[in-house]
Backbone as numpy.savetxt, mean C-alpha at the origin, in Angstrom:
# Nx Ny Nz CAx CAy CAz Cx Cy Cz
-13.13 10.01 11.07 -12.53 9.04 10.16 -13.10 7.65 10.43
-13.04 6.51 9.55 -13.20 5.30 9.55 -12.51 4.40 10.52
-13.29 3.65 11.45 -12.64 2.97 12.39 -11.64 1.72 11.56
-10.88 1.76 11.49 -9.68 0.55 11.63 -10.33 -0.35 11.65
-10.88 -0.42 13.19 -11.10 -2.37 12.80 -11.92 -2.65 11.91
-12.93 -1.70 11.46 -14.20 -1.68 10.93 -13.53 -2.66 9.34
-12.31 -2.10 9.17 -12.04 -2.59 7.88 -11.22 -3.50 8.00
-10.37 -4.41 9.14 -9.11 -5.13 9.42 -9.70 -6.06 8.00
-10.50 -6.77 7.70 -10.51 -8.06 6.87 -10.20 -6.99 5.27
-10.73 -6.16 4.77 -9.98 -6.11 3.60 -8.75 -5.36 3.46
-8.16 -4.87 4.57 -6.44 -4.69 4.79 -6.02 -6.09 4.74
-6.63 -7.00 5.33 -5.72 -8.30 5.71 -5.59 -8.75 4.07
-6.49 -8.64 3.32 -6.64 -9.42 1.53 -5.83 -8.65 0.97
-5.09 -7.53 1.04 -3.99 -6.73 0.61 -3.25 -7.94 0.69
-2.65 -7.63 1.99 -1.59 -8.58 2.60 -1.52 -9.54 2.07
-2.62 -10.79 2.08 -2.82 -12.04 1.47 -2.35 -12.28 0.14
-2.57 -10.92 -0.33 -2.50 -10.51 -1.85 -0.92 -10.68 -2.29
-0.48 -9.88 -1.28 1.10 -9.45 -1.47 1.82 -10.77 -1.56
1.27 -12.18 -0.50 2.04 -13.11 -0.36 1.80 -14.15 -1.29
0.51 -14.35 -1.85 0.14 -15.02 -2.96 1.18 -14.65 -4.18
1.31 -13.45 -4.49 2.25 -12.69 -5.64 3.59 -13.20 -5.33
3.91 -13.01 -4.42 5.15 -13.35 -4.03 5.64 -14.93 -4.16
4.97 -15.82 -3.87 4.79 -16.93 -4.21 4.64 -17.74 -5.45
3.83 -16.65 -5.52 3.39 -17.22 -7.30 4.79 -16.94 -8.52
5.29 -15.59 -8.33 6.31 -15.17 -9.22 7.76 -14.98 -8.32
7.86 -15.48 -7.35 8.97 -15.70 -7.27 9.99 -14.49 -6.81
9.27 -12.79 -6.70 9.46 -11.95 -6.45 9.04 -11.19 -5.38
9.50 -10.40 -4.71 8.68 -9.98 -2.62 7.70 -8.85 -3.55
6.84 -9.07 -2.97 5.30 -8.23 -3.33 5.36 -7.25 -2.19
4.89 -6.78 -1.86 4.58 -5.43 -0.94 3.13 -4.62 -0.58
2.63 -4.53 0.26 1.39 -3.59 0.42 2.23 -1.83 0.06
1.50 -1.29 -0.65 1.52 0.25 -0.44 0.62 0.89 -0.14
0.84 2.15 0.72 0.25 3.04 0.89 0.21 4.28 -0.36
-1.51 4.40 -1.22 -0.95 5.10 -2.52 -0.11 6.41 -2.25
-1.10 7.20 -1.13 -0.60 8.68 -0.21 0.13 8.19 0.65
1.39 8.12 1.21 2.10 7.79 2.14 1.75 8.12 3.71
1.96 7.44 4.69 1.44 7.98 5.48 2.05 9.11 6.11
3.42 8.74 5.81 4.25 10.79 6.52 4.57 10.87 4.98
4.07 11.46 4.28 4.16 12.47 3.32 4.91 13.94 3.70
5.38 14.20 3.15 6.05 16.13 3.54 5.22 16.91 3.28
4.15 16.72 1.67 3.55 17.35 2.22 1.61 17.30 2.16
1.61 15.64 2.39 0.33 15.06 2.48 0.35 13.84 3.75
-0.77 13.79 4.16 -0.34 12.29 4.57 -1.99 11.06 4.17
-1.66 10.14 3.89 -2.56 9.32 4.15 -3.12 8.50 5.09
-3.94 7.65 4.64 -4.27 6.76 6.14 -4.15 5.03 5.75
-4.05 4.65 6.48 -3.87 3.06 6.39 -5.67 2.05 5.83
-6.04 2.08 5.08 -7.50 1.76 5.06 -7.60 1.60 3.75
-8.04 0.60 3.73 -8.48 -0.20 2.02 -8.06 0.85 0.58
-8.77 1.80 0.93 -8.55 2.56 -0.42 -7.86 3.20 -0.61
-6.83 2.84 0.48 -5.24 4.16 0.08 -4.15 3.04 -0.23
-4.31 1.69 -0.36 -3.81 0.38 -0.79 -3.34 -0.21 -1.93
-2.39 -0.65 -2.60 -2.05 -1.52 -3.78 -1.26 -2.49 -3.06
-1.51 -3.16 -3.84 0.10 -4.03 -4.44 0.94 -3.95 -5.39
2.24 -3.67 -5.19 2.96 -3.76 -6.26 4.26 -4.67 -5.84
5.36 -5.04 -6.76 6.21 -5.55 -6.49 7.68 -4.43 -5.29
8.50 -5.37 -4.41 9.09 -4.39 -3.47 9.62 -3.59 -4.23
10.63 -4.11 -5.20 11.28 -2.92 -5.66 11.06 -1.77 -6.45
9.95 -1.76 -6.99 9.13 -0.32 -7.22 8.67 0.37 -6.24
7.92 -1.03 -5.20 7.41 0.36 -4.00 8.83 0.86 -3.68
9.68 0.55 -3.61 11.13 0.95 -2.87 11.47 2.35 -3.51
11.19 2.27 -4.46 12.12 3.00 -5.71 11.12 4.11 -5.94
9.70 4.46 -5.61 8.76 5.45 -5.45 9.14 6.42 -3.95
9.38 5.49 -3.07 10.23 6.92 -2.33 8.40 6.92 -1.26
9.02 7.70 -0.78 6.98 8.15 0.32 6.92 9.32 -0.29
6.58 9.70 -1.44 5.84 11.06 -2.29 4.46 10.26 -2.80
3.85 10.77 -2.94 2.12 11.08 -3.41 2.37 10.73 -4.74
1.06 10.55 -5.09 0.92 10.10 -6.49 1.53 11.41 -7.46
1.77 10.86 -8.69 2.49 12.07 -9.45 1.14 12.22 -10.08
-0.25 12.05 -10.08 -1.09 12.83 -10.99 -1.55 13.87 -9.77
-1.17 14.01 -8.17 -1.63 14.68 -7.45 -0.48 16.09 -7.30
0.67 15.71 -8.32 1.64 17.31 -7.87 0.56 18.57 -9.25
């Protein structure tokens, strides 16, 4: 697998991402993991391309299940 640190700077622009949003609209932004990382019955990994932003209370409200185009 891909070393971690190899990628720390575009995990960190997630983040950056999340707080800019948050700021900007007035609402808590959130990093997600798209594949969760304890999935039941997947897991993902922490690294740029398993990443969004969305606002908290959707990530909240998605639960740690996998994408629904992957059932």
């Amino acid at each position: 697998f891909p070393s971690h640190e190899k990628h720390k700077h575009d995990i960190a622009q997630y983040y950056a991402m999340a707080k800019a949003l948050t700021l900007i609209y007035g609402i808590k932004y959130e990093v997600d993991h798209i594949w969760p990382l304890s999935g039941t019955s997947t897991s993902g990994l922490h690294l740029p391309w398993n990443l969004s932003v969305m606002p908290r209370y959707f990530n909240r409200s998605k639960g740690n299940k996998a994408p629904e185009y992957a059932n």
